[in-house]
C-alpha positions as CSV (number, residue, x, y, z in Angstrom):
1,X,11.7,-8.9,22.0
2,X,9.6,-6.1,21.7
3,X,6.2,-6.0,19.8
4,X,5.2,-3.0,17.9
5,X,2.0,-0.9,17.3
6,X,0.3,-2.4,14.4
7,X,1.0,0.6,12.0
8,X,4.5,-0.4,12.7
9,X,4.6,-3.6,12.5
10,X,1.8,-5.4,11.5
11,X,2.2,-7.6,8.5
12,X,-0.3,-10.5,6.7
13,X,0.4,-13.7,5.5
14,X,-2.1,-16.1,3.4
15,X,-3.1,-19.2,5.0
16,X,-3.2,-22.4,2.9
17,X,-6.5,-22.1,2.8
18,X,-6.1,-18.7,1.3
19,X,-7.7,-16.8,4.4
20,X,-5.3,-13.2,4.9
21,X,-4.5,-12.7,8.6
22,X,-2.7,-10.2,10.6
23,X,1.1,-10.9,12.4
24,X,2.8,-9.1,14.5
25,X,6.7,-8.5,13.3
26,X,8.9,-8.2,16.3
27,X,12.7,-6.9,15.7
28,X,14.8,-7.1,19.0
29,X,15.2,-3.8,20.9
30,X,18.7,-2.5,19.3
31,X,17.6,-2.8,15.6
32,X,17.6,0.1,13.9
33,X,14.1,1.8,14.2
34,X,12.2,3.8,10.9
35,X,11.5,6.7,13.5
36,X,13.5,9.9,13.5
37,X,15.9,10.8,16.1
38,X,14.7,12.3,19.1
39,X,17.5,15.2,19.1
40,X,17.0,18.5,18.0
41,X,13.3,18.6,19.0
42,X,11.9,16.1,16.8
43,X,8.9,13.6,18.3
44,X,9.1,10.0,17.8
45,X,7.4,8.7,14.3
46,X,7.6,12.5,13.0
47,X,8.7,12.4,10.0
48,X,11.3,14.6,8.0
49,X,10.9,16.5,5.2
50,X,13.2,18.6,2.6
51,X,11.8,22.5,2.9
52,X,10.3,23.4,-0.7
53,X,12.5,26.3,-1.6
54,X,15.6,23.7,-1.3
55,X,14.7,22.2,-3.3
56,X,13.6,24.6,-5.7
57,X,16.9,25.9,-5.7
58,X,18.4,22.4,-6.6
59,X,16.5,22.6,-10.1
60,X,17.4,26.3,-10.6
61,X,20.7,25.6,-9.9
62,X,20.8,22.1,-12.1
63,X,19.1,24.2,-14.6
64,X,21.8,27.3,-14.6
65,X,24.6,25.1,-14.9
66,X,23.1,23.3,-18.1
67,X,22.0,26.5,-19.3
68,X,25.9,28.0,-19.2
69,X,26.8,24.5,-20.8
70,X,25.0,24.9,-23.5
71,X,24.8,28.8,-24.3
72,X,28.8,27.8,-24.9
73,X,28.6,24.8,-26.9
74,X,25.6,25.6,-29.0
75,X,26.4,29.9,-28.6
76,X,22.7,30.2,-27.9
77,X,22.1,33.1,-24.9
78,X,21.6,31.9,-21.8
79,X,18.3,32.6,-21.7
80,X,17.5,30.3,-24.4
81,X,19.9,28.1,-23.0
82,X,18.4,27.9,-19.6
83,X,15.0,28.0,-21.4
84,X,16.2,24.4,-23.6
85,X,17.5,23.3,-19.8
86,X,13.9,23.7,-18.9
87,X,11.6,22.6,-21.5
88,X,13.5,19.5,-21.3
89,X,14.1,18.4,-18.2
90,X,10.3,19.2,-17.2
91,X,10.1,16.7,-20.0
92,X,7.8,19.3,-22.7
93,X,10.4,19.5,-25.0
94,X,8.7,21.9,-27.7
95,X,11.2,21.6,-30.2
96,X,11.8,24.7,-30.9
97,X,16.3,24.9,-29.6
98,X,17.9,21.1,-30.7
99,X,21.2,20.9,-29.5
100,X,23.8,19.8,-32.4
101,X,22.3,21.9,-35.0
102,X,25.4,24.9,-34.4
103,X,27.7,22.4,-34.4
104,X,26.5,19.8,-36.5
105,X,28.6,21.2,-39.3
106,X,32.1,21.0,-38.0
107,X,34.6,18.6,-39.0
108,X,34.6,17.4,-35.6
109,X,32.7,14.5,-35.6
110,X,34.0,13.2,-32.0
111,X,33.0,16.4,-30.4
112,X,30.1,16.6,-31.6
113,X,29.4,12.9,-29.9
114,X,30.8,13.1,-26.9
115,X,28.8,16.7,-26.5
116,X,25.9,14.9,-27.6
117,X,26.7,11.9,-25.1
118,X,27.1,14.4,-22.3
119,X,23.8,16.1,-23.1
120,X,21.9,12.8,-23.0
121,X,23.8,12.1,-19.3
122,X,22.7,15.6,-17.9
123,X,19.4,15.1,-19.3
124,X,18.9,11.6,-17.6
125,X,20.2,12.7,-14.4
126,X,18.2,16.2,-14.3
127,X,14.7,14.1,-15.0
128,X,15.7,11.7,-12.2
129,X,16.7,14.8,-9.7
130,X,13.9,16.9,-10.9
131,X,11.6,13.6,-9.9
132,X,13.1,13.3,-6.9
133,X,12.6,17.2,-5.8
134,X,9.1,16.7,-7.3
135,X,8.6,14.2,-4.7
136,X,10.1,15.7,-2.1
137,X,8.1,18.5,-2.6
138,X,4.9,16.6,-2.7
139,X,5.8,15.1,0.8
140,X,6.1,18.4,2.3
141,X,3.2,19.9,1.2
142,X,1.5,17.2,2.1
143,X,2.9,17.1,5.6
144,X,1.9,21.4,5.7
145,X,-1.6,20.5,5.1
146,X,-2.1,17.9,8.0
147,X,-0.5,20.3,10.3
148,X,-2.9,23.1,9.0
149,X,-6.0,20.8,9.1
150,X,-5.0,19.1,12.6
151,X,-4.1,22.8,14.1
152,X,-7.8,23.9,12.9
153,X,-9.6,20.7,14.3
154,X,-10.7,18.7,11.3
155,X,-7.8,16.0,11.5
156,X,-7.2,14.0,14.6
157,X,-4.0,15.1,16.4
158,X,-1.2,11.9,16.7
159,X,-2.1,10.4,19.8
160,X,0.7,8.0,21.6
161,X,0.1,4.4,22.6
162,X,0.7,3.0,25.6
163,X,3.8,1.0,23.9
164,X,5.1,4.3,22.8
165,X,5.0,5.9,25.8
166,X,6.4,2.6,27.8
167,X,9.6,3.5,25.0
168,X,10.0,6.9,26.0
169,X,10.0,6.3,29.7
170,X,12.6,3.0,29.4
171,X,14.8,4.7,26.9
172,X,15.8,7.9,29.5
């Protein structure tokens, strides 16, 4: 059994006489640990994040594919249909392009659904990606600005506890 650093493993429980106090969680040694990999150059506990422009090119991408979706169905240009792809899956949705309205007068009726069903599912999955990249975004940003604030002094640099460097020695 192996006991970790308290950021690690440090948990609270609520006595019965509702006083909070600290335990330490041990896992035995082979259980799968939250830190990344030590190939490839990365540190123990550093974490991993997506590079921006990925996944800015996921949502332009997402948004392309929608827009040649629709500039078909609807016969919008792509622009505007890229544009609609936009608005809406940023979640402003001006108003201004509806899908249905160039098709709404066919005699088609189960086309017009199942397009309409098939907009509603690309719409629901692009808002969850686009969250997703948001956030993934956000966590590398954030991770850019401690390295810029450690690298010009006014964050602490991570330091490594004696457990961690008692890991490092027994694990090579």
């Amino acid at each position: 059994m192996h006991k970790y650093r308290c950021d690690k493993g440090l948990g609270y429980y609520r006595t019965a006489s509702g006083d909070i106090r600290p335990i330490t969680v041990t896992t035995p040694r082979n259980s799968t640990q939250t830190t990344a990999p030590k190939s490839g150059g990365s540190g123990v506990g550093e974490r991993r994040t997506v590079p921006i422009t990925y996944c800015l090119l996921v949502i332009a991408v997402y948004v392309f594919c929608g827009g040649i979706i629709f500039s078909q169905w609807e016969r919008w240009s792509l622009l505007d249909a890229c544009y609609f792809s936009y608005i809406s899956l940023s979640t402003i949705g001006f108003g201004d392009l509806v899908p249905g309205r160039t098709v709404a007068g066919s005699d088609e009726n189960s086309e017009v659904e199942s397009q309409q069903i098939i907009c509603t599912v690309y719409l629901l999955v692009g808002s969850a990606l686009v969250a997703m990249c948001f956030n993934l975004m956000q966590e590398e940003t954030i991770e850019n600005l401690k390295a810029f604030w450690r690298n010009i002094g006014c964050l602490r640099k991570k330091e490594k506890s004696k457990e961690d460097e008692e890991d490092d020695t027994s694990e090579g």
